[in-house]
C-alpha positions in Angstrom: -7.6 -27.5 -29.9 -10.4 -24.7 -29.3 -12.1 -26.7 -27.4 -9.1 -27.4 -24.8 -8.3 -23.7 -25.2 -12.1 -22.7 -23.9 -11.4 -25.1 -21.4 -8.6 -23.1 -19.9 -10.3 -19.8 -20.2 -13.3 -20.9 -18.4 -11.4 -22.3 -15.7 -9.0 -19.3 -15.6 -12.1 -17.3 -14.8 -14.2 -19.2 -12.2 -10.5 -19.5 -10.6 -10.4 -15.3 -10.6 -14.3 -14.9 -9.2 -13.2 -17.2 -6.3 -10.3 -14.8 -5.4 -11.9 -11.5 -5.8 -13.0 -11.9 -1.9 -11.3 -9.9 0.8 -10.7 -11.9 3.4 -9.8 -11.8 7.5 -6.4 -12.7 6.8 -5.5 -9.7 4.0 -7.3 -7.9 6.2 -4.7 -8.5 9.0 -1.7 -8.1 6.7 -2.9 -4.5 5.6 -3.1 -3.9 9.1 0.3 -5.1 10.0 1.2 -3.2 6.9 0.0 0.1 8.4 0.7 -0.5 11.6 4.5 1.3 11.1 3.5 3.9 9.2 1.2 5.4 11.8 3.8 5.1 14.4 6.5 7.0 12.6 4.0 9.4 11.1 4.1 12.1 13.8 8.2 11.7 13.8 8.0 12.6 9.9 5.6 15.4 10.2 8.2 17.1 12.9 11.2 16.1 11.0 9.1 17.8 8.3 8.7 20.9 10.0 12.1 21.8 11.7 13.5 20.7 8.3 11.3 23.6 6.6 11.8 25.6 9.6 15.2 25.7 9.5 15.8 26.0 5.7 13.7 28.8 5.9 15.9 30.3 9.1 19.2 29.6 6.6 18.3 31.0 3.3 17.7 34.8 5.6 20.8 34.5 7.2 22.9 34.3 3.4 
């Protein structure tokens, strides 16, 4: 039995050393990830602002 279980960690770990690599491809899906983010970015940031702008405006007028 301990041998067969020493087996499996062993293996378990050469398995995790393999896949500690960054690769081309989840390189391409963390650019693909980003990719909306950075468009919509510069809508948020005005959004943002009139948003702040205008709670500011409201809260003198009450």
């Amino acid at each position: 039995m301990k041998e067969w279980w020493q087996g499996r960690k062993n293996k378990k770990r050469s398995v995790k050393k393999r896949n500690d690599q960054y690769s081309l491809f989840d390189l391409f899906l963390d650019v693909l990830g980003w990719i909306p983010e950075l468009l919509f970015l510069p809508f948020r940031i005005i959004y943002w602002l009139f948003r702040g702008i205008g709670r500011f405006i409201g809260e003198g007028f009450n």
